[in-house]
N, C-alpha and C positions, 0 to 999 in steps of 0.2 A: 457595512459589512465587516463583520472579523477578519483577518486575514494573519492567518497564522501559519500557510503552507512551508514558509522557508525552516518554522522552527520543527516541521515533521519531517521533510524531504531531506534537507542536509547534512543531519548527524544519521539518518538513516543510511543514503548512497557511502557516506563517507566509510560507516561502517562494515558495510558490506564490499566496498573495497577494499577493504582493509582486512575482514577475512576470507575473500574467495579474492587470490587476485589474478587479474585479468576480466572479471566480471566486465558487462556493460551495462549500467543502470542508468533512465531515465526518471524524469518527471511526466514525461507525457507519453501517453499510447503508440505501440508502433506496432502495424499489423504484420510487418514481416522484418526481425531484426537484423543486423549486417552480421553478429559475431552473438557466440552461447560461451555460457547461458546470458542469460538477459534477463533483468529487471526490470520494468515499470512501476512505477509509485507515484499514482494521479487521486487528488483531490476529484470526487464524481461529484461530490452533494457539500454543499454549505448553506443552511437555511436557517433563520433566526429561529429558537428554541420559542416554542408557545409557551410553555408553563412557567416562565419564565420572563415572559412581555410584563411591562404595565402602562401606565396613562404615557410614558415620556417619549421623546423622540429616538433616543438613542439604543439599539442593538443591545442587551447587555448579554446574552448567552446568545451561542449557535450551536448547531449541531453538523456533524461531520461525517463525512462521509467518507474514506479511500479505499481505492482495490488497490490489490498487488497482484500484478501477471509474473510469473516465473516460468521462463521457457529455459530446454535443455535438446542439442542434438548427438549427444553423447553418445554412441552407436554401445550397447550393451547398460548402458547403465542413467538414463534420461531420466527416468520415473526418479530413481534416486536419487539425484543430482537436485531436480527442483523441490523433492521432501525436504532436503536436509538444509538448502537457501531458504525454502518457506518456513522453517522451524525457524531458523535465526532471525527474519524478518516480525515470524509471532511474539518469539519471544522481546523484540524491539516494541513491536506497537503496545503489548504488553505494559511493557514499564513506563511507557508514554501514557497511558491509563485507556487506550483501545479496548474494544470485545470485538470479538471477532464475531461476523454476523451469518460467514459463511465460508467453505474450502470448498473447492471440485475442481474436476481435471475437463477440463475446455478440447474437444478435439479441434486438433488444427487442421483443416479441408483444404486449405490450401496445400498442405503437405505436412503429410501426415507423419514425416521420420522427425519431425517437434515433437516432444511433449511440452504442455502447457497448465499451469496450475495457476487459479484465478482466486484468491480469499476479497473478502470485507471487512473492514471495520467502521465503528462508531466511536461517539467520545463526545462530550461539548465539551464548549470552551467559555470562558469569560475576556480571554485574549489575551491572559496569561498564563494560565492551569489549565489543564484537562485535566475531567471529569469523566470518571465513568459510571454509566446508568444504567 
C-alpha cells in the first residue's frame, strides 16, 4: 500500500492553524466536535490505480481518496465561516494536485445550530508526486 497521508494531513492542519487561529482540526471523523469551527481531513479511499498495474508485484500507483468536513456554530454568520475555511482548504488540495469531486452542505440532525460543509478529492500517487487525472 502507498501510504502518503502524513505528507497531505500535516502541512494541511498546520496551515489552517496558522491562518484561522483557534481552529480544531483532526485526521479523523468526529461526529459531534468539542469546539468551532472544526476540521476534519480523513483519507476515505486508497486503492491501487488499474491502468497502471502490470505483471510485478509491487503497487506502483494508487488512487486517493479524501473528504473535508468543515463545521461552524457561529450564531449569525456559520454558512460563511465554513465558505471561507473550505476555499482555503481547496485552494490547498489544489496545489497538492487534488480535483475536487464534490462540495455540499451536510445537515446536521443532531443539531442543527451546526453548519457543516462536506467536499471530495482525488489525485494518484506513485508515493512521491501527486497526480492529477
Amino acid at each position: 500500500m502507498i501510504d502518503v497521508e502524513s505528507q497531505i494531513y500535516t502541512p494541511i492542519a498546520e496551515a489552517l492553524r496558522a491562518q484561522f487561529p483557534g481552529i480544531l482540526v483532526s485526521g479523523e471523523y468526529v461526529n459531534a466536535p468539542t469546539r468551532f469551527p472544526y476540521v476534519s481531513l480523513v483519507e476515505q479511499d486508497n486503492y491501487t490505480t488499474e491502468a497502471h498495474m502490470d505483471s510485478g508485484d509491487t503497487e506502483r500507483f494508487a488512487t486517493l481518496m479524501y473528504e473535508v468536513n468543515v463545521y461552524s456554530d457561529k450564531a449569525g454568520g456559520k454558512k460563511s465561516v465554513c465558505r471561507k475555511i473550505m476555499r482555503f482548504v481547496d485552494d490547498l488540495m489544489y496545489a497538492k494536485n487534488f480535483r475536487r469531486t464534490s462540495l455540499s452542505p451536510v445537515p446536521n440532525l443532531e443539531n442543527a445550530t451546526i453548519y457543516r460543509l462536506v467536499a471530495r478529492y482525488k489525485a494518484e500517487t506513485d508515493g512521491t508526486t501527486l497526480y492529477r487525472r
